[in-house]
N, C-alpha and C positions, 0 to 999 in steps of 0.2 A: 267565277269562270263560266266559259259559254257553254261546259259540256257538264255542270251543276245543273243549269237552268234548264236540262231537258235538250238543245239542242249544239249541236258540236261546230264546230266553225271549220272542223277536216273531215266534213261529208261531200268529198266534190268528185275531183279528174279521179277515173280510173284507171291504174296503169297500163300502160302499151309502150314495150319497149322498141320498137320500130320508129315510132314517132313520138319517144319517149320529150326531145328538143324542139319539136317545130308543132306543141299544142298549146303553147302558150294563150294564144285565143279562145280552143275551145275549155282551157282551163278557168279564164276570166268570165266565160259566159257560166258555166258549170258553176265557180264559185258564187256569183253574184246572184243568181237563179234558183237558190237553194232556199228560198223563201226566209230569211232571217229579215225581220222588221228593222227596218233604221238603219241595217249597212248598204255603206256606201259602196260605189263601184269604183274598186282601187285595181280594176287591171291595168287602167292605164293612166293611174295616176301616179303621185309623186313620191318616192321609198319602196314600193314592190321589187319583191324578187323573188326568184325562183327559189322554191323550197321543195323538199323529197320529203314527205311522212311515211314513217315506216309504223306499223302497229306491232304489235305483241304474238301476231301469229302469220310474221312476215307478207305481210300484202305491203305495199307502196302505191303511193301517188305522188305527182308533181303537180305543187301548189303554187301559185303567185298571192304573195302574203305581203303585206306592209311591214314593219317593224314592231309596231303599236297592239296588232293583232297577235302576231306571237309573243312580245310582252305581257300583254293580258292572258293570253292561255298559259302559258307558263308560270306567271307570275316571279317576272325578272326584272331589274330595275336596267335602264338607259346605259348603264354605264359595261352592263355584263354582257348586253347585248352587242355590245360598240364593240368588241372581242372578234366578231365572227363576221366582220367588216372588211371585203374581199379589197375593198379602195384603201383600205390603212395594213399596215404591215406589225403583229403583235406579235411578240415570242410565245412558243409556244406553253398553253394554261390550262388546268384543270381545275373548277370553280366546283365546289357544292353548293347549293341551297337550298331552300326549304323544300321546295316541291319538282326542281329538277336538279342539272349536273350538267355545266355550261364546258364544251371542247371543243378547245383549239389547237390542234396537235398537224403541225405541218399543212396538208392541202384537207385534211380534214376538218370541219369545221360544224358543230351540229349542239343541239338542246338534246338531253335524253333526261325523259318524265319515267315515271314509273311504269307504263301504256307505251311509251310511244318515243319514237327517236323523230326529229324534225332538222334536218340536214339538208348544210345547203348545196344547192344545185351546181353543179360544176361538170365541163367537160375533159376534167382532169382524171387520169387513168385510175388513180389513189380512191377518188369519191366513186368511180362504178364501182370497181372491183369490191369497198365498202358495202355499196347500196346490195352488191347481190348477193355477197359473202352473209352478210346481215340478215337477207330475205332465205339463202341457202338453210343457214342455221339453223333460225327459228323455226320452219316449215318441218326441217328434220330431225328437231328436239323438241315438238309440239306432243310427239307419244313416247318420247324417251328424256323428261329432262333432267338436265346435270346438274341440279341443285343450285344452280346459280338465281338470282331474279334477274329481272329483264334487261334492268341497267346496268346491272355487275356482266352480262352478256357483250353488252353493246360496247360499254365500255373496255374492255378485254378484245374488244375485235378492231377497234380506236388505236388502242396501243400497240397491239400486233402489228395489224399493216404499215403503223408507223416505224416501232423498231425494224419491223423488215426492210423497207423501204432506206433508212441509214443506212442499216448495216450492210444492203446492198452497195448503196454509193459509194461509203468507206472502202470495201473491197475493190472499186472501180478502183477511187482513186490511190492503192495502196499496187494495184497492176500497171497503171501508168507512171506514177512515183519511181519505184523501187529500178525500173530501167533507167531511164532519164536520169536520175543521181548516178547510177554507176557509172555512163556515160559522159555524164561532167569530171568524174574525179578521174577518170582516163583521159579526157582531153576537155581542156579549157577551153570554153570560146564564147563568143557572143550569143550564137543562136542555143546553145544550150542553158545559156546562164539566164536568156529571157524566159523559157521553155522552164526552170525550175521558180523562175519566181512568179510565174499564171499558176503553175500548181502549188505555189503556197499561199498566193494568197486564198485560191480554193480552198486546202487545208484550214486556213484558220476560220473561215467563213462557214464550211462543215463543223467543225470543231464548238463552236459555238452555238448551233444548231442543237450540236448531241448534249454538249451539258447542259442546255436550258431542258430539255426533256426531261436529262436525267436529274437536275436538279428539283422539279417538278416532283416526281414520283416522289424522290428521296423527302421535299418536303409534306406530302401526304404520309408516308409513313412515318415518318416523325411524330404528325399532329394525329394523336387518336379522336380529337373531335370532329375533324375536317372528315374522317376518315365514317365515323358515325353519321355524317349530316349524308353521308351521300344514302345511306339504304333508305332509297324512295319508298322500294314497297315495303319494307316494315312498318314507316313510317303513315302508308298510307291508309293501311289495313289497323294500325292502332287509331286513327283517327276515325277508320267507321266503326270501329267497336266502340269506341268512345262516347259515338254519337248515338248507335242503338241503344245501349244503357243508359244514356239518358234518357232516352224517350220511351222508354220500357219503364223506368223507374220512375218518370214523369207521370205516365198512364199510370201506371199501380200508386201511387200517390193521390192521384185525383180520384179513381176508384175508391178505395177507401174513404175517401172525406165525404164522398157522395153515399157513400154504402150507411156512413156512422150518422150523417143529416138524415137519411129516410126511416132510420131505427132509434133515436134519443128524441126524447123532447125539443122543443127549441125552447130554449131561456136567453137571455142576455146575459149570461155566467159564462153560461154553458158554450155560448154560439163565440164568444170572445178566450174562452179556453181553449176555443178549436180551431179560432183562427192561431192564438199561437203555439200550438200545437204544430200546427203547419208549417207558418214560420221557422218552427225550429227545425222541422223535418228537410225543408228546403234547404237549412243552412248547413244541416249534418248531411246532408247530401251534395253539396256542392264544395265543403272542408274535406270529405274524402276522394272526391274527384281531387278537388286539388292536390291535395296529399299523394295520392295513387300517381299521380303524372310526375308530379317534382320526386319520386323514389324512381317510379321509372327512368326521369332526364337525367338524374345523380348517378342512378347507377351503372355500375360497368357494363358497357357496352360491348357485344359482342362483333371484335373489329376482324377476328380472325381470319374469315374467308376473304375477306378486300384486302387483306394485310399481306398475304399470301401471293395472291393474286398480283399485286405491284411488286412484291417480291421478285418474283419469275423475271417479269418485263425488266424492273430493275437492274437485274443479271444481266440480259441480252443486249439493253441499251450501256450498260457499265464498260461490259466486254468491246462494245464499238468505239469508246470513249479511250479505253486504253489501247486499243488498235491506232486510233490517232494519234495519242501521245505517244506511243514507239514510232510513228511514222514520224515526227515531228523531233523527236530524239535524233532520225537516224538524218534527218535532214540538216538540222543543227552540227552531226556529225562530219556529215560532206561538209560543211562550210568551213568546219575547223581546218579538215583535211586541205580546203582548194587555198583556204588563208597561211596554212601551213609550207603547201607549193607556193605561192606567190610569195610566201617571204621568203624562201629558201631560195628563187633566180632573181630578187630583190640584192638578197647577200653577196649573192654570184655574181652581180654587176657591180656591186660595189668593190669588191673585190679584184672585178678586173680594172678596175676604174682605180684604184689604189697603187695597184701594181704596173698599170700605163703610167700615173703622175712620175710613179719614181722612178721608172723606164726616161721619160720624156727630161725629169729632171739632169737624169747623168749625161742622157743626150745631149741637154742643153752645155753641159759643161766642155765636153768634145767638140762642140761646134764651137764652143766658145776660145776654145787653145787653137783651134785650126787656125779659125779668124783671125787672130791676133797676129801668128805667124805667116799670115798668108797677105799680110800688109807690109807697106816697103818700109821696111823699117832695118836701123843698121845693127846687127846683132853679128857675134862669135858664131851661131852656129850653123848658119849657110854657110861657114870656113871648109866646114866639115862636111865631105858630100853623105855621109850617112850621118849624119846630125837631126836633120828633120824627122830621118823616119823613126831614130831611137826616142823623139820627142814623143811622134803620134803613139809608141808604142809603149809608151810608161802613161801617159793621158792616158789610152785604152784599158792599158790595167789599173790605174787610178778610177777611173769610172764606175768600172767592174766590181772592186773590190767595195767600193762606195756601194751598189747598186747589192751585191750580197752581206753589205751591213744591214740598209735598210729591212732585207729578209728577213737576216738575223732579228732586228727588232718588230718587226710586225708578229712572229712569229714567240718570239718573250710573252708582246702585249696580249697575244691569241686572240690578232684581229679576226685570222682562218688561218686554217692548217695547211700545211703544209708536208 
């Protein structure tokens, strides 16, 4: 890595939030000026973008960085990087690896090392409010800190603004929801029926949002080694410990061989007993490193405070998850309700539509005796000048009484009540 070798490759723009957007140039000239042998000038070449580096004692800059260059200081492979690729759209992910903790959680999108958080640049309200909350923090927990490290910080301020941020929406859309449905189940109609189905498909487009979050966190707590992989700085501070004892144990080894050559004889016995002497020294030195490290990697890891810590968010983001799912219940509900009215003037017309056939039917029967007598035809009972009308008037109660049979049996069948 570039800040191994003595110099850093995020020694450049110093922050100015005035002109935080429109320094793009003199951040290109800054970065490529910074005298690093053999880099190239990628301000305006091909994969830069804008980057935010936050340090460990909240200062920020904004960098124009390639891809390739923050893979190398990070040391992250092409494909964890592709995550945080504002032209591609990911669900959102919480990665550990070896030397950092790759985030992509809604509009936030950022690398945090053990040093240093590198986020990217966006005019989106979610990454300021990050960038300053981030820089507010640490500037204020620089002479009082909370026992957290740097990444368990950064990352805690990741997931905050992100649950807040949902749980914000949720509530939006659970204000504009809850009218709108009462609305429809008091009156049907088109512009209401369009009007609930934009806020559901919103509904399920949030909805899915929140459980990928919350499924996220749930699968970090689950896995205690993903959970382990993230404490960058324990892991970073064992590795320089690691490497002074060697090199303390290294010198005091060569001390001695050099101290017991200037005080013994030299013989060819002698000189070949002390080279494997050495030998052996180097191997019993390099079997208890190894041993000391695989006891350390085996053993239980203390996940407590990260475990804790997703806990919390877990809650926050769980609770907005079930705020959707009764918003989605109560929606499902209205529809039972509005399918429930529609079949209920669905019945109604069938009903009258029933009760017309068998109306029209007996009609048909009266118009039908009319007819026939209303033809010249030679019949007994035009003899009789009240003949015709005792006809219409037995037809009429013939119809009748036909027409309160059919009742009678629709009413047996319990087509509708009556």
């Amino acid at each position: 890595m570039a800040e191994e070798s003595g110099v850093s490759v995020f020694t450049d723009v110093p922050e100015s939030t005035s002109t935080r957007f429109n320094t793009d140039v003199q951040a290109n000239n800054n970065f490529n000026g910074s005298g690093l042998p053999g880099l190239k000038r990628r301000g305006q070449g091909h994969g830069s973008r804008s980057w935010i580096k936050i340090d460990e004692h909240g200062n920020s800059k904004v960098l124009e960085l390639d891809k390739a260059t923050v893979m190398r200081h990070c040391a992250l492979p092409a494909r964890d990087l592709r995550l945080l690729d504002p032209k591609f759209i990911y669900p959102s992910t919480i990665l550990g690896r070896e030397q950092a903790i790759v985030v992509n959680l809604e509009q936030i999108r950022c690398v945090i090392t053990a040093d240093e958080v590198i986020l990217m640049n966006s005019l989106d309200a979610c990454v300021m409010q990050y960038e300053s909350e981030l820089c507010k923090r640490l500037q204020t927990n620089r002479d009082q800190p909370d026992g957290l490290p740097f990444e368990f910080r950064a990352l805690e301020l990741a997931l905050e603004l992100t649950c807040l941020s949902l749980d914000a929406q949720v509530k939006e859309l659970e204000l504009e929801v809850y009218p709108v449905l009462d609305e429809l189940a008091s009156s049907i109609n088109t512009l209401n029926l369009e009007r609930v189905r934009r806020l559901k498909g919103q509904l399920l487009a949030l909805t899915q949002r929140v459980q990928k979050v919350c499924d996220e966190i749930e699968h970090l707590m689950d896995d205690d080694g993903d959970m382990a992989e993230m404490y960058l700085t324990e892991k970073k501070q064992k590795k320089e410990d690691y490497l002074n004892n060697d090199l303390y144990d290294q010198a005091d080894i060569f001390g001695k061989v050099r101290g017991a050559a200037k005080s013994a004889p030299v013989s060819p016995v002698s000189s070949a007993t002390g080279v494997q002497k050495l030998q052996r020294a180097f191997s019993n030195l390099s079997s208890s490193k190894h041993g000391s490290v695989s006891a350390s990697s085996n053993g239980q890891e203390n996940i407590d405070q990260l475990e804790m810590l997703l806990e919390a968010y877990f809650v926050v983001i769980d609770s907005a998850l079930n705020k959707l799912s009764s918003l989605k219940e109560y929606i499902d509900d209205t529809e039972d309700l509005i399918n429930i009215k529609l079949g209920n003037v669905q019945n109604q017309l069938i009903q009258f539509e029933l009760l017309l056939t068998a109306a029209t039917f007996v009609a048909t029967i009266f118009a039908m005796v009319t007819a026939v007598f209303g033809m010249n035809l030679k019949t007994t009972v035009f003899d009789d000048p009240d003949g015709f009308n005792w006809t219409l008037i037995i037809t009429g109660l013939f119809c009748l009484v036909l027409y309160i049979a059919f009742l009678i049996y629709f009413k047996h069948k319990k087509l509708f009540p009556l």
